[in-house]
Each structure stands twice: as structure tokens, then as C-alpha cells.
C-alpha positions as MATLAB code, in Angstrom:
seq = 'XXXXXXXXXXXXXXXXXXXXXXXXXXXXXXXXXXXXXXXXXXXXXXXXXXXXXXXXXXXXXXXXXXXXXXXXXXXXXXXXXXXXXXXXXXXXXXXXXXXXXXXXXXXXXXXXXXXXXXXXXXXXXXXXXXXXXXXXXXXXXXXXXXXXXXXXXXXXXXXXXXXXXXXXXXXXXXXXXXXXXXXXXXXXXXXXXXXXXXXXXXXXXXXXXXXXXXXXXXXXXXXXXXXXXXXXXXXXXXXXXXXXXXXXXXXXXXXXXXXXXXXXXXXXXXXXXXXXXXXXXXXXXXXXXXXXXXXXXXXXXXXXXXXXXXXXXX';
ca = [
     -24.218   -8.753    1.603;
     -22.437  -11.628   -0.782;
     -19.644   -9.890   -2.976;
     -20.302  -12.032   -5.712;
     -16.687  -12.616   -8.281;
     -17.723  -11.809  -11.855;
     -14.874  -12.855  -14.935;
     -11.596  -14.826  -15.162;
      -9.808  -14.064  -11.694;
      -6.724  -15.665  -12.135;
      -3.807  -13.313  -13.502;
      -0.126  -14.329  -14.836;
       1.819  -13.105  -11.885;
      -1.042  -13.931   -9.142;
      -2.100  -17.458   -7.940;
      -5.549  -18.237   -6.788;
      -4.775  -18.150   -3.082;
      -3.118  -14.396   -3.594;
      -6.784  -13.824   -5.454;
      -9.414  -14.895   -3.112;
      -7.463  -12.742   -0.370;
      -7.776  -10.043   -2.628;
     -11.418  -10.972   -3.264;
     -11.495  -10.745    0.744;
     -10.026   -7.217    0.927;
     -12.741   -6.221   -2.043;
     -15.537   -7.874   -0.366;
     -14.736   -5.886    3.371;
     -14.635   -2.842    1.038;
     -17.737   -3.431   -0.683;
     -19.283   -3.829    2.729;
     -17.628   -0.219    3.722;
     -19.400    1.062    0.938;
     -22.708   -0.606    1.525;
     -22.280    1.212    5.328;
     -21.828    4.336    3.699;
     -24.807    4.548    1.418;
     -27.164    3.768    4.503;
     -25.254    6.168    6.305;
     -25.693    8.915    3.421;
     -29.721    8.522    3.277;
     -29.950    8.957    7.305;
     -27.995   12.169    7.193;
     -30.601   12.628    3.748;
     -32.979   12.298    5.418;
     -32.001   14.398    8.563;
     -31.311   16.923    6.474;
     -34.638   16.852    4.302;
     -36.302   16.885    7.990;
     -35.092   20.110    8.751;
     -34.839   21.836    5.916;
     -37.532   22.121    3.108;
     -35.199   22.960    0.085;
     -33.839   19.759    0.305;
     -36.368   16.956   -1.164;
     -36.828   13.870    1.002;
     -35.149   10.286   -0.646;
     -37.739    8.416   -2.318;
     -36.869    5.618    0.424;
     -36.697    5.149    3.932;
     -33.500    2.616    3.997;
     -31.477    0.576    1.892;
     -33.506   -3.030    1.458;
     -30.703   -4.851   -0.582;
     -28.070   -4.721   -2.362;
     -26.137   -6.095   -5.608;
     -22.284   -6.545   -5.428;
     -19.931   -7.849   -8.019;
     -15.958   -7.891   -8.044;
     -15.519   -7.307  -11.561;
     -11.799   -7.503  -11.830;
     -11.256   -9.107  -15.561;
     -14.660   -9.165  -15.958;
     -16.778   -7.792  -18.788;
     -19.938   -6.286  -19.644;
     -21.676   -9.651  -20.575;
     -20.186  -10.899  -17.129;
     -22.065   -8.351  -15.667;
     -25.454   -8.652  -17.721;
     -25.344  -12.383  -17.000;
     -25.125  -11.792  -13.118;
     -27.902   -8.856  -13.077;
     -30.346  -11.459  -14.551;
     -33.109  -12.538  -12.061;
     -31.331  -10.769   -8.961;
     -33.980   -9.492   -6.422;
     -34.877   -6.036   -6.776;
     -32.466   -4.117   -4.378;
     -31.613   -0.478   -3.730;
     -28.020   -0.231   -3.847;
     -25.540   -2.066   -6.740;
     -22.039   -2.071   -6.438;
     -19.468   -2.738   -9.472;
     -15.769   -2.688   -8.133;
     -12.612   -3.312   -9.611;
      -9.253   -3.320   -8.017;
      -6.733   -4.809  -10.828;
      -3.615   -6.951   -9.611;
      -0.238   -6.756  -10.254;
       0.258   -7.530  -14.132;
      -3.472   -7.527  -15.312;
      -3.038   -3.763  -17.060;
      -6.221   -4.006  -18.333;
      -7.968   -5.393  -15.907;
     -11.485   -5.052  -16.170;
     -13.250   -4.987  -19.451;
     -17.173   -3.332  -17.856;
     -17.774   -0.208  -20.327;
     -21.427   -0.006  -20.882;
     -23.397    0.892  -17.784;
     -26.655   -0.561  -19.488;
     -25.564   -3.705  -18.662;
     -26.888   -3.271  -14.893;
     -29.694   -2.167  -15.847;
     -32.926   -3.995  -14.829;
     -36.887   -4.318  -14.805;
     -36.490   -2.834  -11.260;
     -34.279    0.129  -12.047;
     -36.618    2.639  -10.829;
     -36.118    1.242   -7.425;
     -32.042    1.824   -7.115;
     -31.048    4.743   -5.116;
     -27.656    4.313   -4.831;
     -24.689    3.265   -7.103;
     -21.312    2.913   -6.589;
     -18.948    2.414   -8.940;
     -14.863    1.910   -8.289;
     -12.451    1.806  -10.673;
     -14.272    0.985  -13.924;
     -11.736    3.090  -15.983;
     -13.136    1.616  -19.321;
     -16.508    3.308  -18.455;
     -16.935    6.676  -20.509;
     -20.761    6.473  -21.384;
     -22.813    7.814  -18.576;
     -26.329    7.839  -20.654;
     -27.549    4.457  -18.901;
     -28.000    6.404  -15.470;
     -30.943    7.748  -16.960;
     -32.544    4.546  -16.446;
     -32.423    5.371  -12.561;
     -34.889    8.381  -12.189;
     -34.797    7.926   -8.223;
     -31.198    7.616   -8.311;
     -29.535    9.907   -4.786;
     -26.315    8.635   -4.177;
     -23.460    8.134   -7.310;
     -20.194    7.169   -6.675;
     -17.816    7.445   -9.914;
     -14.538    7.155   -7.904;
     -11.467    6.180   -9.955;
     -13.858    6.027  -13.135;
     -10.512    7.615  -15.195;
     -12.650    7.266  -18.215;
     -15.333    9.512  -18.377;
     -15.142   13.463  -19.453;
     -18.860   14.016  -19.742;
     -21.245   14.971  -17.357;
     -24.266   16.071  -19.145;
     -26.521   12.988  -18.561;
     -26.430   13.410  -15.119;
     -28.520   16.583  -15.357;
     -31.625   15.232  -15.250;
     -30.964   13.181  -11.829;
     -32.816   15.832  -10.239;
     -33.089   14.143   -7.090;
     -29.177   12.642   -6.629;
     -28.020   13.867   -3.201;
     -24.232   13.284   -3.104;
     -22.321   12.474   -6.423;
     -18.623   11.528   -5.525;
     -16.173   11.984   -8.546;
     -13.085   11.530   -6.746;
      -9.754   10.847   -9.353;
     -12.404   11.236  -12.190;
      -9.431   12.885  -13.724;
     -10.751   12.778  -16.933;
     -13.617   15.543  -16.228;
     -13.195   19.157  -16.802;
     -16.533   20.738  -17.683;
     -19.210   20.370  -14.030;
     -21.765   22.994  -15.572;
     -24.070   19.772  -16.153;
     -24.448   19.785  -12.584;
     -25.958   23.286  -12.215;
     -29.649   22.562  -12.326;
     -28.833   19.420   -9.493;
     -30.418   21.941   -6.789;
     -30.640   18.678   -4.491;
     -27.060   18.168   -4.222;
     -25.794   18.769   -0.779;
     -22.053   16.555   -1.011;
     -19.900   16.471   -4.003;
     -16.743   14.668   -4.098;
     -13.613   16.333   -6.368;
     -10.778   15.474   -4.627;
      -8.247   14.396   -7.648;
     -10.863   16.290  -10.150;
      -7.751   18.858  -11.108;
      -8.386   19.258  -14.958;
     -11.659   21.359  -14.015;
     -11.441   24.404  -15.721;
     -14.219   26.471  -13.977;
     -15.982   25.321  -10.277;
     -17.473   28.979  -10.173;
     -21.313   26.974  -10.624;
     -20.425   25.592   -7.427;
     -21.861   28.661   -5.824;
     -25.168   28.565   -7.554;
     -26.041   24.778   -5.759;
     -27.963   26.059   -3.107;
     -27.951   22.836   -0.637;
     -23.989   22.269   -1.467;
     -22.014   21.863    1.735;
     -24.867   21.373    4.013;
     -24.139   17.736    4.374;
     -21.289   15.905    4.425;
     -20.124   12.286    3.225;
     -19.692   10.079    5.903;
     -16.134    8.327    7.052;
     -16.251    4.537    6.703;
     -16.134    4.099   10.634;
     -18.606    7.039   10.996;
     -20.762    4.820    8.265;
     -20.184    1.310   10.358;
     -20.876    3.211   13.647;
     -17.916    2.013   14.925;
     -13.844    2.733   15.400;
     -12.014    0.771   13.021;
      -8.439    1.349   11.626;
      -9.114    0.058    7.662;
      -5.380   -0.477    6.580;
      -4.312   -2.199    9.577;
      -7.385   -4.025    9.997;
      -6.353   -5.069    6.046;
      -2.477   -6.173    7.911;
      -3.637   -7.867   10.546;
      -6.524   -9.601    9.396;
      -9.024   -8.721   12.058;
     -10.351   -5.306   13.699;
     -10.464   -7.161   17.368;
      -7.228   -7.782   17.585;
      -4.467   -5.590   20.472;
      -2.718   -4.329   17.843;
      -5.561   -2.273   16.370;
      -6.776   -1.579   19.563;
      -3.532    0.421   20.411;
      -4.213    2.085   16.754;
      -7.419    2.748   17.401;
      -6.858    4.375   20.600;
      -4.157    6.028   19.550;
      -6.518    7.738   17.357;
      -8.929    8.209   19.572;
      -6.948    9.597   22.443;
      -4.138   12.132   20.314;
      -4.708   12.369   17.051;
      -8.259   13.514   17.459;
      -7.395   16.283   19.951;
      -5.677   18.131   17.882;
      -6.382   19.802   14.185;
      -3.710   18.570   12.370;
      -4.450   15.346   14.006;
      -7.905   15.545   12.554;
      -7.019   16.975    9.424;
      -4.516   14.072    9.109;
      -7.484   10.947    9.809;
      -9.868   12.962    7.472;
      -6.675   12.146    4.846;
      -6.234    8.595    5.274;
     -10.432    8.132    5.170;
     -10.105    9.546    1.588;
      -7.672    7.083    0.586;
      -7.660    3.820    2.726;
     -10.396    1.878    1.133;
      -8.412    1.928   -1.951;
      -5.613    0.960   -0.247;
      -7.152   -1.456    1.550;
      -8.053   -3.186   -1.247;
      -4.590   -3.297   -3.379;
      -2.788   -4.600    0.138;
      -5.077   -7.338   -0.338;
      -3.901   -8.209   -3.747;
      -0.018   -8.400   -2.751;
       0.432  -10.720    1.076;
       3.598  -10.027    0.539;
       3.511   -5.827    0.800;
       1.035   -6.707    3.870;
       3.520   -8.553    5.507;
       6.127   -6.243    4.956;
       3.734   -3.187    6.076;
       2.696   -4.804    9.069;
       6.214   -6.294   10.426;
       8.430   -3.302    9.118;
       6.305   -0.054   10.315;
       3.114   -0.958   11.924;
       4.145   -3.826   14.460;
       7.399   -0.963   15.335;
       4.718    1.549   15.533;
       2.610   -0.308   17.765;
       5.533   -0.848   19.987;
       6.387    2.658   20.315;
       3.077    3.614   20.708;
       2.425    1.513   23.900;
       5.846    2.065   25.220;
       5.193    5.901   25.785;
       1.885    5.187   26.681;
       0.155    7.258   23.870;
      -2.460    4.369   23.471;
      -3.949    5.461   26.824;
      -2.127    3.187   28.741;
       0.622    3.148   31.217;
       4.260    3.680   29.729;
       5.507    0.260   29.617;
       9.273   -1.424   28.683;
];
């Protein structure tokens, strides 16, 4: 999948070589979140196997998919790019604004990614567009299952989302601007919602009355990659593959995993580290700092006491 760069990327306090490492970071996280969605309809699917309640997605994988970088782009940007791109299943719109861009990304109305082919999207994902606020354009996605709002400070309504009758997980996380989820009673499909940073809801009692809520879960970006990646320090060092991640990966692996506050403690930095990820990639300079002033001391303590899996070593 091509991460394609939508509107003026250059900022007043970031050069072009700080931006297309930052384009890097976006495009590894747009590729996370392509992982995730495929990820999402198998355990859809698994679920809609066993249980009859739940309806089956209206496809059996994700064929394609559309992904712009829309930092200081627009909605004409984004209209522009949609024309003549291949019918797909799965669009992505993300925006992760540098240092001294305040308003960063100028992609308000969600019609502009609509297209001839809209009935054949299943999944969108949308990061950081705080200028959105209109959600009436999802209605042009009647097969729509998977709808990622995270960071999406703008919007306060829900109420055209009630008539995505067949959307499967819905992810609203730091959507701090809603406080009214009753349009989401009559969603009897949805099995995962997202509200982490949701904390201006006044009533979640309707949570109760989805009947398939909880019976699935959203998968972890290395659980969606089906593999064991560490996604900040993989951001620091540049590559997954190198030792350095290893010993963070195992480390993982081999203590925090064994015990619950170890597990409670990954589950945390899943939540937050493609975010993350993705503003260390804007600033070198934090990354450098990061990785020479904690993680490459960490590293060293870690393999000295041998909590990598290893021997102890000096």
C-alpha cells in the first residue's frame, strides 16, 4: 500500500528532510492500520461463524486500499486524489501535524472521499482530522463495518451513524468532543467500541442494550501484522530487525507477558504508540534523544541481567 502525501508539506520550523521522515513514520502507521482492518474482518468473520446474531461482513478480505497523509492538506486536496482511484475496500485519511503547523490540516467535509464505488468500502479510518464535525457523508457507505474516528476532536454528533446497521467495530478514541452515544443503540452488530479518552459522555447505560458488545475485541498492531514488533523503538531505531529490538521484544515476550501488570502495561502502550510513533517521526531530534538517553541504557540493562532471555552478561 502507497501512502500517497496530499497538500503543502513543508512547515516554518520543519525542513523537507525532517518531513519525508515524518511522511515515513505516517506511512509505517498507515500500514499498521491497513493490518488491523484485515485483522478486524477475520475475527468478523470468526465471530459471524459461530454465532448467528452477529451478521457476516459483506466481504471476504480487504482487496485495496486508499491512503493519503493529509497533513496541510484540504478537502479539494483530497477530492482531487479520490478521482479515478481503483475501487478499494479500505481508505485511510491521516494527519499527524508538526511542530508549528497549529492548524495543520484543513479536511472537514467527509464527502470529499466519496466515490462511484462507495458501496464497496468496508472500512475507514480516520486519524486526527480535528476539523471534521459533519459525519452525514458516511451514509454514502451502506456496507461500511469498521470506523475509526480516533483523535477526530471535532465532532459531537453521532446520529448519522445510526443507520450503519452493519458497522462491526467503531473506534472513537480522544473523540473528546462526544457526549451523547444513544445514536448507537439500534447498531445491534457492534461487537468492539473504542472510548478510551471519550470522558465528556454523560450516560454509557445503552451500552448494555448492544447485544454483540464485548464479544470481540480490536486487535493489537503486532497481533494485526502477525508478528512481534516493538512500534516506538522500531520508530528510534529505524528498523524492527535490528538487536536492539530484539532484546525489547524479548523482553516483552519473556517478563512482561507473564505477569498481569505486565500485560496490563503492553495493552497501554498498544493504545497509544501508533500515535506516538508517528509524532517521533516528525522531530529526529526527540528520536535521537529517546533512543540514546533511555532506550539504548535500557537495552543495556536489560541484557546485562539477562531479562532478554539471555545469559547475564558485563
Amino acid at each position: 500500500m502507497e501512502l500517497e502525501i496530499l497538500g503543502k508539506y513543508r512547515s516554518a520550523t520543519s525542513g523537507w528532510g525532517d518531513a519525508l521522515l515524518g511522511h515515513q513514520m505516517a506511512k509505517m502507521v498507515a500500514g499498521n492500520m491497513q493490518n488491523i482492518a484485515a485483522e478486524t474482518l477475520r475475527r468478523h468473520q470468526a465471530l459471524a461463524a459461530a454465532d448467528p446474531s452477529v451478521a457476516a461482513p459483506p466481504v471476504a478480505e480487504i482487496r485495496g486500499a486508499i491512503a493519503f497523509d493529509v497533513t496541510n492538506a484540504d478537502d479539494d486536496d483530497v477530492r482531487a486524489a479520490m478521482r479515478g482511484k481503483p475501487e478499494a475496500n479500505l481508505i485511510i485519511l491521516l494527519n499527524s501535524p508538526q511542530q508549528g503547523t497549529p492548524a495543520s490540516c484543513g479536511v472537514a467535509d467527509l464527502s470529499a472521499i466519496t466515490a462511484g464505488w462507495a458501496s464497496g468500502v468496508t472500512a475507514i479510518v480516520l486519524m486526527g482530522l480535528d476539523k471534521v464535525s459533519d459525519l452525514s457523508p458516511m451514509a454514502a457507505f451502506p456496507n461500511l463495518t469498521q470506523l475509526s474516528l480516533a483523535a477526530c476532536t471535532g465532532i459531537s454528533d453521532l446520529s448519522a451513524l445510526a443507520g450503519l446497521s452493519n458497522l462491526f467495530c467503531l473506534d472513537l478514541t480522544h473523540c473528546s468532543g462526544v457526549t451523547d452515544i444513544s445514536p448507537l443503540e439500534n447498531l445491534k452488530n457492534l461487537a468492539i467500541l473504542e472510548l478510551e479518552g471519550c470522558d465528556n459522555i454523560r450516560d454509557r447505560s445503552l451500552l448494555s442494550k448492544l447485544p454483540n458488545l464485548g464479544k470481540a475485541k480490536k486487535p493489537t498492531p503486532d497481533e494485526a501484522a502477525g508478528k512481534k514488533g516493538c512500534f516506538i523503538a522500531t520508530a528510534c531505531y529505524g528498523s524492527r530487525h535490528c538487536r536492539e529490538v530484539s532484546v525489547l521484544r524479548e523482553f516483552r515476550d519473556r517478563r512482561l507477558l507473564t505477569s498481569a501488570a505486565g500485560r496490563f502495561a503492553v495493552r497501554a502502550y498498544y493504545r497509544c504508540s501508533p500515535a506516538i510513533a508517528v509524532r517521533l517521526g516528525r522531530h529526529p531530534g526527540l528520536c535521537r534523544t529517546l533512543r540514546e538517553c533511555f532506550l539504548d541504557r535500557l537495552v543495556r540493562h536489560i541484557s546485562r541481567k539477562g531479562l532478554d532471555g539471555q545469559a547475564g552478561r558485563e
